[in-house]
N, C-alpha and C positions, 0 to 999 in steps of 0.2 A: 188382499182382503177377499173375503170369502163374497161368492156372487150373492144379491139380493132376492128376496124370496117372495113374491105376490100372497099375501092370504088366502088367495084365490086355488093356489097353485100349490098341492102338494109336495112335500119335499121329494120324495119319489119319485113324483112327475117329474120334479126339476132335475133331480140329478140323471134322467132318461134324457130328459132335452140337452142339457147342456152338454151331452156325451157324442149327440146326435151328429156335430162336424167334425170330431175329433176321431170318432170311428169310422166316419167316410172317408176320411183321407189317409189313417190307415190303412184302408183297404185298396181305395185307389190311388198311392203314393207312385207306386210302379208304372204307372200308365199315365199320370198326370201331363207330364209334361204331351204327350203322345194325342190326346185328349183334348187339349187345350192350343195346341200348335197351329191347329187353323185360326183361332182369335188372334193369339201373338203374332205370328205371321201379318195375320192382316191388320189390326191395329191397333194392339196392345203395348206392342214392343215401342213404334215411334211415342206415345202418349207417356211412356215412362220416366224421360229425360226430362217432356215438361212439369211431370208432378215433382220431382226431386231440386228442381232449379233453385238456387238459390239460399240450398238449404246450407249451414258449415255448423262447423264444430262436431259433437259428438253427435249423432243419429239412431233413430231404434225403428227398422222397419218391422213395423207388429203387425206377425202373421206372416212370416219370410217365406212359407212355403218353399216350394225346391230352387228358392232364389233368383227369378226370375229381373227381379231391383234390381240387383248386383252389377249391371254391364249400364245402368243410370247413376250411381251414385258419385254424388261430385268431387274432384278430385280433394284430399285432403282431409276427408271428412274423418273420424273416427267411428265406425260403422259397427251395429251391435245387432242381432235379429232373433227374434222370437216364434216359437212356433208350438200348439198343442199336440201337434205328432210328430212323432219320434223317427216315424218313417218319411215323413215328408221333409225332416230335418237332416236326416242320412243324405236325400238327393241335395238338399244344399251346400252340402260338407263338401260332399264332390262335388261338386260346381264350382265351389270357389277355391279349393285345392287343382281345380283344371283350368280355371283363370286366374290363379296367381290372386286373387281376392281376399283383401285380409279384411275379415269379417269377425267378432265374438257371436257365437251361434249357442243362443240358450232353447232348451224346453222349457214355454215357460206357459202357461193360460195367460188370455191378455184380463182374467179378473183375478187374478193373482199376480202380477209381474214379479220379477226377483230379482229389481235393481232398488235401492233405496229412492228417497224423494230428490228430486230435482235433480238428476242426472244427466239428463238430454236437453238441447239446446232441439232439434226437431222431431216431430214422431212421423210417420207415414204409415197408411194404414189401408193399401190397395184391395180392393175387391173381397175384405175380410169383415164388416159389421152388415153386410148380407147374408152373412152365413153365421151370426149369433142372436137365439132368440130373442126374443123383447125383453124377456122378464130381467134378459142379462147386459142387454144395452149399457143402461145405467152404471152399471157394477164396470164395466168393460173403460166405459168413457172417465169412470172418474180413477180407474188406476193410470189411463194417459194424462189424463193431469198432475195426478199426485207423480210420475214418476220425468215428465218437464218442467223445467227451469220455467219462472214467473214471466221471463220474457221472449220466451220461446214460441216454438207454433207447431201443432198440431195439423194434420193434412189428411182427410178421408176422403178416397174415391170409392165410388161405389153405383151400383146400377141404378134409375128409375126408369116408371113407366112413364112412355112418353104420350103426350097428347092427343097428336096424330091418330087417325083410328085405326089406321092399315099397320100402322107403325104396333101400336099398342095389342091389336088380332092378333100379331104373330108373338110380339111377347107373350100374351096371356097362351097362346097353344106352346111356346119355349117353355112354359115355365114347369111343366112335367117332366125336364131333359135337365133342365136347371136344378131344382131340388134333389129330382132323384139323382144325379151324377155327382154333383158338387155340394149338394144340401144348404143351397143360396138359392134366396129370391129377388124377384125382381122390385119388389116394394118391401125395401128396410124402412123402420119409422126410426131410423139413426138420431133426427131431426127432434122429436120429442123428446128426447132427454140431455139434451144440451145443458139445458138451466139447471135440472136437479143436479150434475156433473159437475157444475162451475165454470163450464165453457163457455163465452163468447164468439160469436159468428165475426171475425175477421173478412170475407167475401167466399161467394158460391156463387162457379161458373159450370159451365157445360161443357165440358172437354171432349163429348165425340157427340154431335148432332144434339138431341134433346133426351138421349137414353143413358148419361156415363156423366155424374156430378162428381168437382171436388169443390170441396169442403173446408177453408182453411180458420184454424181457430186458437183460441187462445186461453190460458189461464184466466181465469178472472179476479181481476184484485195484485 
Protein backbone atom coordinates (compact mmCIF):
# COMPACT_ATOMS: atom_id res chain seq x y z
CA UNK A 1 0.00 0.00 0.00
CA UNK A 2 1.17 3.24 -1.02
CA UNK A 3 2.36 5.51 2.20
CA UNK A 4 -0.31 7.94 3.49
CA UNK A 5 -0.37 11.47 2.55
CA UNK A 6 -0.96 14.67 5.32
CA UNK A 7 -3.12 17.39 3.49
CA UNK A 8 -0.56 19.31 5.06
CA UNK A 9 2.10 17.85 3.32
CA UNK A 10 2.73 18.12 -0.32
CA UNK A 11 3.27 15.14 -2.39
CA UNK A 12 6.74 16.48 -3.35
CA UNK A 13 7.53 17.12 -0.02
CA UNK A 14 6.51 13.55 0.72
CA UNK A 15 8.27 11.67 -1.77
CA UNK A 16 11.62 13.99 -0.59
CA UNK A 17 11.07 12.70 3.05
CA UNK A 18 10.26 9.36 2.49
CA UNK A 19 13.54 8.93 0.34
CA UNK A 20 15.33 10.66 3.05
CA UNK A 21 16.60 6.98 4.95
CA UNK A 22 16.63 5.06 2.00
CA UNK A 23 19.34 7.41 0.48
CA UNK A 24 21.50 7.49 3.69
CA UNK A 25 22.02 4.14 3.74
CA UNK A 26 22.80 3.96 0.34
CA UNK A 27 25.39 6.07 0.93
CA UNK A 28 26.58 4.81 4.12
CA UNK A 29 25.91 0.90 3.44
CA UNK A 30 29.75 0.50 3.19
CA UNK A 31 30.75 1.95 6.43
CA UNK A 32 27.60 0.94 8.45
CA UNK A 33 28.74 -1.79 10.14
CA UNK A 34 32.28 0.33 10.91
CA UNK A 35 30.17 3.12 12.24
CA UNK A 36 27.91 1.53 14.36
CA UNK A 37 30.48 -1.22 15.82
CA UNK A 38 31.01 0.82 19.03
CA UNK A 39 26.98 0.50 19.95
CA UNK A 40 27.06 -3.32 18.86
CA UNK A 41 29.98 -3.89 20.74
CA UNK A 42 28.93 -2.35 23.64
CA UNK A 43 25.22 -3.14 23.81
CA UNK A 44 23.46 -3.78 21.16
CA UNK A 45 24.53 -7.09 20.25
CA UNK A 46 23.67 -8.80 24.07
CA UNK A 47 20.03 -6.94 23.71
CA UNK A 48 19.28 -8.77 20.57
CA UNK A 49 18.74 -12.45 21.79
CA UNK A 50 16.30 -10.77 24.30
CA UNK A 51 14.10 -9.11 21.52
CA UNK A 52 13.88 -12.34 19.28
CA UNK A 53 13.17 -14.72 22.40
CA UNK A 54 10.48 -16.58 22.06
CA UNK A 55 9.67 -15.79 18.81
CA UNK A 56 8.95 -19.47 16.21
CA UNK A 57 7.48 -20.15 13.11
CA UNK A 58 8.05 -17.97 10.13
CA UNK A 59 9.55 -14.31 11.07
CA UNK A 60 10.18 -11.07 9.07
CA UNK A 61 12.85 -8.85 10.55
CA UNK A 62 11.77 -5.32 8.88
CA UNK A 63 14.46 -3.36 8.03
CA UNK A 64 17.28 -6.16 8.19
CA UNK A 65 19.94 -3.76 7.39
CA UNK A 66 23.43 -5.56 6.86
CA UNK A 67 21.90 -8.28 9.18
CA UNK A 68 22.99 -7.71 12.32
CA UNK A 69 19.51 -10.12 13.82
CA UNK A 70 20.98 -12.89 12.05
CA UNK A 71 23.53 -14.47 15.03
CA UNK A 72 19.82 -13.90 17.51
CA UNK A 73 17.32 -15.57 15.62
CA UNK A 74 15.86 -18.65 17.18
CA UNK A 75 16.71 -21.81 16.18
CA UNK A 76 14.02 -23.09 13.71
CA UNK A 77 12.62 -20.31 12.78
CA UNK A 78 11.84 -19.68 8.99
CA UNK A 79 13.61 -16.34 8.62
CA UNK A 80 12.63 -13.59 5.95
CA UNK A 81 14.13 -9.90 5.89
CA UNK A 82 13.48 -6.68 4.44
CA UNK A 83 15.20 -3.75 3.60
CA UNK A 84 14.71 -0.26 1.48
CA UNK A 85 18.44 -0.26 0.23
CA UNK A 86 19.69 -2.30 -1.98
CA UNK A 87 23.09 -1.57 -0.60
CA UNK A 88 22.58 -2.32 2.73
CA UNK A 89 20.95 -5.59 1.51
CA UNK A 90 24.22 -6.63 -0.43
CA UNK A 91 26.01 -6.37 3.12
CA UNK A 92 23.38 -8.86 4.30
CA UNK A 93 23.66 -11.32 1.70
CA UNK A 94 27.18 -11.55 2.74
CA UNK A 95 26.66 -11.94 6.17
CA UNK A 96 24.56 -14.74 5.94
CA UNK A 97 26.25 -16.55 3.05
CA UNK A 98 29.48 -16.03 5.66
CA UNK A 99 27.32 -17.54 8.56
CA UNK A 100 25.76 -20.26 6.87
CA UNK A 101 22.28 -18.28 7.54
CA UNK A 102 19.44 -19.25 5.64
CA UNK A 103 17.62 -16.23 5.56
CA UNK A 104 14.88 -14.89 2.30
CA UNK A 105 16.28 -11.32 1.87
CA UNK A 106 13.70 -9.02 -0.09
CA UNK A 107 13.96 -5.13 -0.99
CA UNK A 108 11.15 -4.27 0.09
CA UNK A 109 9.78 -0.57 1.71
CA UNK A 110 8.14 -1.52 4.98
CA UNK A 111 4.97 0.78 3.46
CA UNK A 112 4.76 -1.55 0.68
CA UNK A 113 5.83 -5.09 1.97
CA UNK A 114 5.73 -7.81 -0.94
CA UNK A 115 4.56 -10.72 1.20
CA UNK A 116 0.75 -11.26 1.03
CA UNK A 117 -1.49 -10.97 4.23
CA UNK A 118 -0.92 -12.96 7.13
CA UNK A 119 2.39 -14.57 6.48
CA UNK A 120 4.30 -14.25 9.52
CA UNK A 121 3.74 -15.60 12.83
CA UNK A 122 6.39 -12.58 14.28
CA UNK A 123 7.56 -9.25 12.98
CA UNK A 124 10.69 -7.39 14.72
CA UNK A 125 11.42 -4.13 13.81
CA UNK A 126 14.99 -3.06 15.66
CA UNK A 127 16.08 0.50 15.50
CA UNK A 128 14.08 1.09 12.21
CA UNK A 129 10.54 3.36 12.97
CA UNK A 130 13.10 6.20 14.11
CA UNK A 131 14.35 6.47 11.05
CA UNK A 132 10.59 6.82 9.27
CA UNK A 133 8.95 10.06 9.09
CA UNK A 134 5.56 10.61 10.85
CA UNK A 135 3.56 11.19 7.98
CA UNK A 136 4.76 7.39 7.24
CA UNK A 137 4.44 5.78 10.60
CA UNK A 138 0.84 5.01 9.97
CA UNK A 139 1.34 3.56 6.35
CA UNK A 140 4.55 1.51 7.72
CA UNK A 141 2.60 -0.06 11.10
CA UNK A 142 -0.48 -1.03 9.23
CA UNK A 143 1.46 -3.06 6.50
CA UNK A 144 3.08 -5.04 9.74
CA UNK A 145 -0.21 -5.91 10.54
CA UNK A 146 -1.82 -6.66 7.43
CA UNK A 147 1.28 -8.81 6.46
CA UNK A 148 1.05 -10.96 10.52
CA UNK A 149 -0.94 -13.70 11.22
CA UNK A 150 -4.07 -12.58 13.73
CA UNK A 151 -2.35 -14.29 16.39
CA UNK A 152 0.95 -13.21 16.03
CA UNK A 153 3.11 -10.41 17.47
CA UNK A 154 4.66 -7.66 16.44
CA UNK A 155 8.03 -6.29 18.37
CA UNK A 156 9.48 -2.52 18.06
CA UNK A 157 12.70 -1.35 19.60
CA UNK A 158 13.53 1.82 19.22
CA UNK A 159 15.22 4.79 20.95
CA UNK A 160 13.63 7.46 23.55
CA UNK A 161 14.43 10.39 25.42
CA UNK A 162 15.06 9.72 28.68
CA UNK A 163 14.05 11.80 31.73
CA UNK A 164 16.94 12.17 33.38
CA UNK A 165 18.37 15.60 32.45
CA UNK A 166 22.08 14.86 32.04
CA UNK A 167 20.90 11.74 30.46
CA UNK A 168 18.44 13.55 27.99
CA UNK A 169 21.55 17.02 27.57
CA UNK A 170 23.57 14.67 25.88
CA UNK A 171 20.94 13.02 23.75
CA UNK A 172 19.52 16.20 22.75
CA UNK A 173 23.55 17.45 21.67
CA UNK A 174 23.64 13.34 19.97
CA UNK A 175 20.95 14.05 18.20
CA UNK A 176 22.91 16.13 15.21
CA UNK A 177 25.29 12.68 14.89
CA UNK A 178 22.06 10.74 15.00
CA UNK A 179 20.11 12.38 12.04
CA UNK A 180 22.77 13.33 10.11
CA UNK A 181 24.63 9.80 10.03
CA UNK A 182 21.71 7.42 10.31
CA UNK A 183 18.67 9.97 9.54
CA UNK A 184 17.04 8.54 13.08
CA UNK A 185 15.78 10.38 15.99
CA UNK A 186 15.78 10.02 19.27
CA UNK A 187 11.80 10.89 19.69
CA UNK A 188 9.73 8.54 17.17
CA UNK A 189 6.01 9.24 17.98
CA UNK A 190 5.80 5.33 16.88
CA UNK A 191 3.16 5.38 19.81
CA UNK A 192 0.58 7.70 18.16
CA UNK A 193 -0.42 5.54 15.40
CA UNK A 194 -0.99 2.35 16.92
CA UNK A 195 -4.92 2.71 16.94
CA UNK A 196 -5.19 4.12 13.43
CA UNK A 197 -2.88 0.74 12.37
CA UNK A 198 -5.04 -1.68 14.40
CA UNK A 199 -2.40 -2.46 16.78
CA UNK A 200 -2.85 -3.39 20.36
CA UNK A 201 -0.09 -2.65 23.03
CA UNK A 202 0.50 -6.31 24.27
CA UNK A 203 3.52 -4.73 27.14
CA UNK A 204 6.44 -2.00 26.79
CA UNK A 205 9.49 -2.31 28.68
CA UNK A 206 12.80 -0.63 28.84
CA UNK A 207 15.41 -2.91 27.59
CA UNK A 208 18.76 -0.70 28.06
CA UNK A 209 18.19 1.87 31.12
CA UNK A 210 15.35 4.53 30.45
CA UNK A 211 16.66 5.38 26.59
CA UNK A 212 15.89 1.81 24.30
CA UNK A 213 11.95 0.77 24.45
CA UNK A 214 10.40 -2.41 23.19
CA UNK A 215 7.26 -2.47 22.14
CA UNK A 216 5.31 -5.83 21.73
CA UNK A 217 1.99 -5.79 19.84
CA UNK A 218 -0.61 -7.37 18.36
CA UNK A 219 -3.28 -7.43 15.58
CA UNK A 220 -6.43 -6.26 16.67
CA UNK A 221 -9.56 -8.39 16.30
Amino acid sequence: MPPSISPSVSRSTTRADSLNARTTYERIAFLYDFLDAPYEIAWKRPLRRRVFEGLQGAILDAGVGTGCNFAAYPPGVKASGCDASSAMLERARARAAKYAQPVELRCSDLTRLDWPDDTFDGIVATFVFACIEDHEQAAALSELRRVCKPNGEIRIVDYRLSPRRLVRTRQKLMSAWLNGTFAATYTPKTEDYFDAAGLDVIDETFIRSDVLKMIRLRPRG
